[in-house]
C-alpha positions as CSV (number, residue, x, y, z in Angstrom):
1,X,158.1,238.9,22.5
2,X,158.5,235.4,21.0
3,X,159.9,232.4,23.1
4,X,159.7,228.7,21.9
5,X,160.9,226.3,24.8
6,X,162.6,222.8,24.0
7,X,161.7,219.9,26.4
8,X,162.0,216.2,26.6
9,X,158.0,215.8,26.8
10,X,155.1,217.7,26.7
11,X,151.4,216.9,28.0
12,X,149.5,218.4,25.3
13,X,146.3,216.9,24.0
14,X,145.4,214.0,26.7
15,X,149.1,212.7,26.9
16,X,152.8,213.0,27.3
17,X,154.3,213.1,24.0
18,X,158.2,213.1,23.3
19,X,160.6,215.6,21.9
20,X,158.3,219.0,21.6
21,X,158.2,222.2,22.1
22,X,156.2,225.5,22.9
23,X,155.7,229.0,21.7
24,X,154.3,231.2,23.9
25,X,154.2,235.4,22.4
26,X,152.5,238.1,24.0
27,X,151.8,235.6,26.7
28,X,149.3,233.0,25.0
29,X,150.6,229.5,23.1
30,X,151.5,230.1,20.0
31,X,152.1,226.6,19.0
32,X,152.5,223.7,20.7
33,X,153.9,220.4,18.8
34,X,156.7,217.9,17.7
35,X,160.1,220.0,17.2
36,X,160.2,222.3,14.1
37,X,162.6,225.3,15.3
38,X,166.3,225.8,14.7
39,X,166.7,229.2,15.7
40,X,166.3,230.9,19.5
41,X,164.7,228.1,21.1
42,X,165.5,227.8,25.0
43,X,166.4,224.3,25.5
44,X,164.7,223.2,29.2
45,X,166.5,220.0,29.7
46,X,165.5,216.8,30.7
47,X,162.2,217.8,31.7
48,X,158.4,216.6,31.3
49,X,156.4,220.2,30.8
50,X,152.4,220.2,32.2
51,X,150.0,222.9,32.2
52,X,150.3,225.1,35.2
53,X,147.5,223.9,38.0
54,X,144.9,225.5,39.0
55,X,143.9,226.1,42.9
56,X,139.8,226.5,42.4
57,X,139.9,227.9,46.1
58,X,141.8,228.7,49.2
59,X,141.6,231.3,51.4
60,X,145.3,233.4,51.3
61,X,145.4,235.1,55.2
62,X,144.7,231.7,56.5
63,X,148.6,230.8,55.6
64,X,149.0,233.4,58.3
65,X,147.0,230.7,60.9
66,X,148.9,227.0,60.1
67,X,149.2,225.3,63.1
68,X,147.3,227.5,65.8
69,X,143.8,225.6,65.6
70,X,144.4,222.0,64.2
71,X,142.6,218.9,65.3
72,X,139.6,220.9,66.8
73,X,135.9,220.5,65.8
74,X,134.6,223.7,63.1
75,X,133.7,225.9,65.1
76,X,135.9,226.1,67.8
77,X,138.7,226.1,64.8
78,X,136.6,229.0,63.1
79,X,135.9,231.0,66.5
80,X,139.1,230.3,68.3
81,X,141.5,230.6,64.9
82,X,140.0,232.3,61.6
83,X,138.7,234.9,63.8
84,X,140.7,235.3,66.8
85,X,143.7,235.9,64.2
86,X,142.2,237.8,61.3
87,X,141.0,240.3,63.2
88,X,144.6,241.3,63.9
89,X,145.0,241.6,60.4
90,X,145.6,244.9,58.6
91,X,146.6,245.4,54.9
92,X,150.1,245.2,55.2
93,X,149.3,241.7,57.6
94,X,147.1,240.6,54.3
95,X,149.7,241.2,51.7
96,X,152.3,239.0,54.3
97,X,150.1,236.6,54.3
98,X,149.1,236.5,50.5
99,X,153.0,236.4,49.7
100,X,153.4,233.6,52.0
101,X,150.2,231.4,50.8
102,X,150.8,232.9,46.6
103,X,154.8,232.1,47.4
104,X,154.3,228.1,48.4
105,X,151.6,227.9,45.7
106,X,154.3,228.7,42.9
107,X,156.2,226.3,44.3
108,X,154.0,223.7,44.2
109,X,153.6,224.4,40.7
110,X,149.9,226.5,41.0
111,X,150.1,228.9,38.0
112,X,146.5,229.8,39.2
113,X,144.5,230.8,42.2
114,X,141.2,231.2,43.0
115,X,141.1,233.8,46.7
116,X,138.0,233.4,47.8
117,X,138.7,236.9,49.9
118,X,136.3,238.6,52.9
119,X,138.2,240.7,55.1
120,X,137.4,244.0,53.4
121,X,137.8,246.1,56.2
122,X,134.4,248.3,54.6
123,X,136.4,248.8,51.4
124,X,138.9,247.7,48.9
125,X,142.2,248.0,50.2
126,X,143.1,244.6,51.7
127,X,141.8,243.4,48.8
128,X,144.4,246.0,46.7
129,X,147.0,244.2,49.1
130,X,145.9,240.6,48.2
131,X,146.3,241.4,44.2
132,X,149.4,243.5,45.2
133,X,151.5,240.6,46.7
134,X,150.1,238.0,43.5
135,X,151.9,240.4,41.2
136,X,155.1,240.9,43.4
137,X,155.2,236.5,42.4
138,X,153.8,236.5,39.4
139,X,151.1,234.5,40.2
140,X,148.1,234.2,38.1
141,X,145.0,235.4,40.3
142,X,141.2,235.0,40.2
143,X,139.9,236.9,43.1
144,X,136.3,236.1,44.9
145,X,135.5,239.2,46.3
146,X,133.6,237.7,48.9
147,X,130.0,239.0,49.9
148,X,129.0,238.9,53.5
149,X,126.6,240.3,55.6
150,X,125.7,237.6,58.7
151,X,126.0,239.7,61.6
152,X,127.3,236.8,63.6
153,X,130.7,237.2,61.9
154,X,133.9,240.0,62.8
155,X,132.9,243.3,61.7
156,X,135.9,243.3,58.8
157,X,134.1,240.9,56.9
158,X,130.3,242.7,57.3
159,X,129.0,244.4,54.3
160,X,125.2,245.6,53.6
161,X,123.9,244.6,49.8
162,X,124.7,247.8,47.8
163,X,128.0,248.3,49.4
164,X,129.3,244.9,48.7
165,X,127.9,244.9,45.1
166,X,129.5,248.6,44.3
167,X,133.2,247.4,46.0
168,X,132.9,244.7,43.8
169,X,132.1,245.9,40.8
170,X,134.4,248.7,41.0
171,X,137.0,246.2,41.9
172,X,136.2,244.6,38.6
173,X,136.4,247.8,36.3
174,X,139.8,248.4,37.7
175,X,141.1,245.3,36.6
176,X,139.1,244.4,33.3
177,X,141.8,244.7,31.2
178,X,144.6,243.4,33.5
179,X,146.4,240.3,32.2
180,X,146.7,238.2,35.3
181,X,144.3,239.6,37.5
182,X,140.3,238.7,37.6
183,X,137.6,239.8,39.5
184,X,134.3,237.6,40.8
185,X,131.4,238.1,42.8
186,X,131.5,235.3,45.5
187,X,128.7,235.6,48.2
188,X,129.9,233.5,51.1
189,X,127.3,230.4,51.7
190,X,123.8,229.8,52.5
191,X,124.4,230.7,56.0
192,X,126.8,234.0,55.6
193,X,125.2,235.7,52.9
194,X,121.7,236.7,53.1
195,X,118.7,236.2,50.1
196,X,119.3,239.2,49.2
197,X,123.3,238.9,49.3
198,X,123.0,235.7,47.1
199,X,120.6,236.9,44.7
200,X,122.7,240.3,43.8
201,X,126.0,238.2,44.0
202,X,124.5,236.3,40.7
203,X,123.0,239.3,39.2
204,X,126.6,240.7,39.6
205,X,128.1,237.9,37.5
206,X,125.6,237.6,35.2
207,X,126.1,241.5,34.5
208,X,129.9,241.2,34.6
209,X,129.9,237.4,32.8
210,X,132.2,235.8,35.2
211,X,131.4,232.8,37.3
212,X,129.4,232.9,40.6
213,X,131.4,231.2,43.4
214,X,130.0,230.5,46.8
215,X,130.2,228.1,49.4
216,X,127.5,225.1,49.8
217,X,127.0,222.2,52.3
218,X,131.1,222.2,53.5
219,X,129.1,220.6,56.8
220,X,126.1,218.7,57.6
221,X,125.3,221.5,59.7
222,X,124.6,223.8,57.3
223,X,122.6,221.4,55.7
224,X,120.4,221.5,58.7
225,X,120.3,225.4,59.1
226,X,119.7,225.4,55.6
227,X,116.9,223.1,55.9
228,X,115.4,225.4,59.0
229,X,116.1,228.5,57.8
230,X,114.3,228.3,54.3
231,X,112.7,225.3,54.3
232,X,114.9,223.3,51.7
233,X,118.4,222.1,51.7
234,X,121.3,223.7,50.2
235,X,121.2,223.1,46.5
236,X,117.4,223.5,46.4
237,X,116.8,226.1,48.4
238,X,120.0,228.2,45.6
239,X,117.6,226.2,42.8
240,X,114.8,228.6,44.3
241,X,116.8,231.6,44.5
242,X,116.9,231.2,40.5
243,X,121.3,231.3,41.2
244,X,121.5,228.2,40.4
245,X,122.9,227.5,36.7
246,X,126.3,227.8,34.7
247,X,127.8,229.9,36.6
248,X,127.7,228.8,39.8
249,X,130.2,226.8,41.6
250,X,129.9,225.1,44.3
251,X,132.6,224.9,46.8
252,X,132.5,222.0,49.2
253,X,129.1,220.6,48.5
254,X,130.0,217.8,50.3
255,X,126.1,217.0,52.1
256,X,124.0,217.1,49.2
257,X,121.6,214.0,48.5
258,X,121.0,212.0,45.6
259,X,118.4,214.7,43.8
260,X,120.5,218.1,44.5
261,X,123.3,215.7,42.6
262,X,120.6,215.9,39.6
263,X,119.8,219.4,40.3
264,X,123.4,220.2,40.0
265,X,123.8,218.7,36.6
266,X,120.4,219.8,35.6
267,X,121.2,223.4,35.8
268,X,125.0,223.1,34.7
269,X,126.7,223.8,37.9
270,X,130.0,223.4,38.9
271,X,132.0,222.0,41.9
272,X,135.2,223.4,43.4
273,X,136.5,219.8,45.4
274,X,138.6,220.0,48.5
275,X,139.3,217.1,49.8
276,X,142.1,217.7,51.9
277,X,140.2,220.5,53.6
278,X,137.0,218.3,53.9
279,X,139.0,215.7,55.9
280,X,141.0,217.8,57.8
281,X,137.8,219.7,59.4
282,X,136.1,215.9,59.7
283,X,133.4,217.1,57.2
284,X,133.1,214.3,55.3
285,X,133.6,213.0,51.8
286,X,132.2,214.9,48.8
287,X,130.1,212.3,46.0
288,X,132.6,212.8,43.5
289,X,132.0,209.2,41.4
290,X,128.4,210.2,41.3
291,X,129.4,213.1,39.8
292,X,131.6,212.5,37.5
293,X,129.0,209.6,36.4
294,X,126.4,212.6,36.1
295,X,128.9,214.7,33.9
296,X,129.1,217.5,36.7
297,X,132.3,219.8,35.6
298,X,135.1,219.3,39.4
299,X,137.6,221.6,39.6
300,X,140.3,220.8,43.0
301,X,141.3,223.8,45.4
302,X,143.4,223.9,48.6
303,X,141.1,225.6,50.6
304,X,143.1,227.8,53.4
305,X,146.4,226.5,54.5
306,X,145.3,226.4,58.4
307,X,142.4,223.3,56.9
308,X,145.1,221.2,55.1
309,X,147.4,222.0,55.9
310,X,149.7,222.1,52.4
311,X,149.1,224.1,49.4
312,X,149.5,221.0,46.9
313,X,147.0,220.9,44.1
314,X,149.1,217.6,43.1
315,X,148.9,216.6,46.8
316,X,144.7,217.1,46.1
317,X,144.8,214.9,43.0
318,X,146.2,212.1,44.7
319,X,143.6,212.7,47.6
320,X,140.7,213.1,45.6
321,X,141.4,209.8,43.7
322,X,141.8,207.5,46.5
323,X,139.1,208.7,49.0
324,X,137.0,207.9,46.1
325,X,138.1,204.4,45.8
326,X,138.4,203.7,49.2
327,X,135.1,205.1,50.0
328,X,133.9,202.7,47.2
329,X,136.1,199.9,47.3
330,X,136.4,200.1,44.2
331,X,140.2,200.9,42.7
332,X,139.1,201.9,39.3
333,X,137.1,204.7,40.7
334,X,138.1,208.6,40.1
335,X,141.3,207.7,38.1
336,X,144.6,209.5,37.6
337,X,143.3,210.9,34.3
338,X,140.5,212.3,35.8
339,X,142.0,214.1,39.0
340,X,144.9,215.1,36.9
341,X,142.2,217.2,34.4
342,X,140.5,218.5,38.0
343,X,143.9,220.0,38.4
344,X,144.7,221.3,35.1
345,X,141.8,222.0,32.5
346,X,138.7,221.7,34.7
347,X,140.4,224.5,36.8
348,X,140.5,226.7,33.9
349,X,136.7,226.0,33.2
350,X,135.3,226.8,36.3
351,X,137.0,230.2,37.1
352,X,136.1,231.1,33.3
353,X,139.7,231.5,31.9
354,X,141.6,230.0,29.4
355,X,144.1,228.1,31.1
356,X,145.1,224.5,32.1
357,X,145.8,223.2,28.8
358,X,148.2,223.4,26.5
359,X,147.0,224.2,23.3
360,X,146.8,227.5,21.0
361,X,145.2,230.6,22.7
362,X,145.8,229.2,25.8
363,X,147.6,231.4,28.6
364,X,151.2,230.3,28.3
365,X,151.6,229.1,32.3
366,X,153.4,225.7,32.6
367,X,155.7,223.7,34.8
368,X,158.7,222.0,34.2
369,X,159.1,218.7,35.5
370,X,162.6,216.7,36.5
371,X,162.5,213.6,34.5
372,X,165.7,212.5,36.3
373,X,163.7,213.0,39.8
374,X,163.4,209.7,42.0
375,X,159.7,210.3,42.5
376,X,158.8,210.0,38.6
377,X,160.7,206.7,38.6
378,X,160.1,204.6,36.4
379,X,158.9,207.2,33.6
380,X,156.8,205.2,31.5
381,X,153.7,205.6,33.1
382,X,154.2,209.6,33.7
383,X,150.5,210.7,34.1
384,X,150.0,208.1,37.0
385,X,153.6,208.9,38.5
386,X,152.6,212.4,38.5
387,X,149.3,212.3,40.4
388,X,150.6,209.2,42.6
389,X,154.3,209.3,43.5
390,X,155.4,212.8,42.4
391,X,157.4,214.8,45.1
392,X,157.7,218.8,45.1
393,X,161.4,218.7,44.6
394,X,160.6,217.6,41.3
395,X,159.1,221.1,40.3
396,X,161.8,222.9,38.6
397,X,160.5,225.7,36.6
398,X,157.2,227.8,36.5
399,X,156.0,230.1,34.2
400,X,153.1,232.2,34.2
401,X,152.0,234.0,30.4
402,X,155.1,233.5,29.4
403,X,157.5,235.1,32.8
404,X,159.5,232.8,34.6
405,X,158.6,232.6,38.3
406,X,159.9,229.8,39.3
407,X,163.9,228.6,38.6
408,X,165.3,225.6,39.6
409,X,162.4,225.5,42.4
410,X,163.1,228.5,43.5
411,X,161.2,231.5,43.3
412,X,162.3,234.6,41.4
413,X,160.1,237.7,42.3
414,X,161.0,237.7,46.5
415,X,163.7,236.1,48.1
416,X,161.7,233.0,50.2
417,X,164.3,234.4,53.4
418,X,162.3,237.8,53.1
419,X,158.8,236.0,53.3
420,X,160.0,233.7,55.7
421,X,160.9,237.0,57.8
422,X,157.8,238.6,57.1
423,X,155.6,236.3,58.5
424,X,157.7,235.5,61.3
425,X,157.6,239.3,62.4
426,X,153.6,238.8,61.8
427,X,153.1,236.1,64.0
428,X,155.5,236.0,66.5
429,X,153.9,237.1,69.5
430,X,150.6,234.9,68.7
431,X,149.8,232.1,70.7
């Protein structure tokens, strides 16, 4: 099926250009380009159309958690939240809270997430329940079937090697094929995954060509245990691992020093940037001007919605670009060109799909913008108004591959009053 879509402006090669429009058939872009058609062509209004965004990384269940362990340091947050609560958790608990977490995202106008997921419960089936609730949206989902076998951590989340490598890979053949759902090996961190663990989580990806995601210096102290533990700190001690390369992507990575930055851009790696998350937790700023200045590929994620405590990859861009220029002093640091492409195409690059841009080929996700919304005021300067000012009221329509998910910001696979009901049945009796 052919649709071609009719909008005010469209951002399509590096800027907002006037009077366009869109095919998208059999879910990719057709064409994109000035306004050709006569014939069956959806007129959108007075809208601005972007590429969908892309969320690099969040954590679904922790939706569930918002609000019971804020303003407390890491690990009393992770002891006395994450794990107090997910171990109440079954599968129908995970698909509640994946609807709630994949419902907001839509909203916000995330085409894309990344679930970087490890309550598997010795098997598959919460993970079934996570992919389940994405295509109840609509939602566009890379899962990071997460590999973790510290014994420190609740028993749902422990896996040996071989088991989480067979899960994961079976995981993966079921969806091959599927057109919105994606399957990645993701071994937790230096300090949750093992040698071992780490080393058969990139052999995994390498045999199944998808990236390798896995979290890296969130805190200083797992630079330290890093540093004890096996002698070198985080990026080095992956560097002698041999995992370190184009396929990896660092989430966090916010401790490194001035040669793991080289290292990084040595061997091609790639960064999934929370900064919302990072300041929420105290953690501290991530080196994302030195970065960028090394030509290190930054992709923005959410991280779980009980760190945030939003689901806003626009609310990231705006973060992302002025912690980096306060931290600097420096105003022309990280600008809105280059947070907006963290959000967009750089997304797309480092989960290994073809999305985030709007050009021929590319999965046909997009969002409609209000151009007659107060917070894009006054339009000439769109890109900017968009990272800096925009508001989510001004998210009209979503699609994802072509399906409208979003309509006049609300969204169309669930009723919102259901979720809402869902996840107060969940939680109410948790304290």
């Amino acid at each position: 099926m052919k649709s071609t879509y009719l909008a005010s402006k469209i951002y399509f090669e590096g800027e907002f250009k006037s009077d366009c429009e869109i095919t998208i058939e059999s879910g990719l872009i057709k064409s994109v380009g000035p306004c050709k058609s006569k014939d069956n062509v959806k007129n959108l209004g007075n809208v601005a159309i972007i590429p969908g965004l892309v969320n690099s990384h969040n954590h679904s269940f922790q939706s569930l958690v918002r609000g019971f362990c804020d303003d407390r340091p890491f690990f009393e947050w992770r002891d006395k939240g994450i794990y107090k609560f997910s171990k109440l958790l079954d599968s129908h608990g995970i698909y509640v809270g994946a609807l709630f977490a994949f419902g907001e995202m839509l909203r916000n106008g995330i085409t894309t997430v990344c679930d970087f997921f490890y309550i598997h419960n010795k098997g598959n089936e919460n993970d079934l329940a996570v992919i389940k609730a994405a295509k109840d949206l609509g939602i566009r989902l890379v899962l990071a079937r997460t590999m973790y076998d510290w014994s420190g951590a609740p028993e749902s989340y422990q896996e040996s090697v071989p088991e989480a490598v067979r899960r994961t890979r079976e995981l993966h053949e079921q969806f091959r094929d599927d057109p919105v759902i994606s399957i990645i090996p993701a071994p937790h961190s230096p300090h949750a995954a093992s040698p071992q663990m780490i080393e058969a989580g990139a052999k995994l990806a390498q045999e199944l060509d998808t990236p390798f995601h896995i979290h890296v210096a969130e805190g200083e102290y797992e630079r330290k245990m890093t540093l004890e533990s096996h002698g070198a700190t985080p990026v080095r001690y992956l560097d002698q691992l041999g995992v370190l390369n184009e396929r990896t992507v660092m989430i966090h990575a916010v401790w490194l020093d001035e040669g793991e930055l080289d290292l990084m851009a040595e061997r091609k790696a790639k960064l999934s940037y929370n900064p919302s998350s990072n300041m929420f937790l105290g953690d501290g700023i991530t080196k994302i001007k030195e970065m960028l200045d090394r030509g290190i590929t930054i992709a923005l994620g959410t991280d779980g919605a009980c760190s945030n405590n939003r689901t806003s990859i626009i609310d990231e861009m705006r973060i992302a670009s002025l912690l980096q220029k306060v931290k600097h002093l420096d105003a022309t640091a990280c600008t809105a060109k280059e947070v907006f492409e963290m959000g967009t195409k750089n997304g797309g690059i480092v989960l290994g799909q073809p999305i985030g841009e709007l050009k021929v080929g590319a999965r046909g996700d997009f969002v409609t913008l209000d151009l007659d919304d107060l917070s894009l005021q006054p339009i000439q300067n769109l890109k900017s108004n968009t990272v800096y000012s925009l508001t989510p009221h001004a998210i009209k329509d979503v699609f994802v591959g072509g399906n409208q998910v979003v309509k006049d910001g609300k969204l169309k696979g669930i009723r919102e009053s259901e979720i809402t009901s869902l996840v107060r049945d969940l939680t109410k009796e948790w304290t």
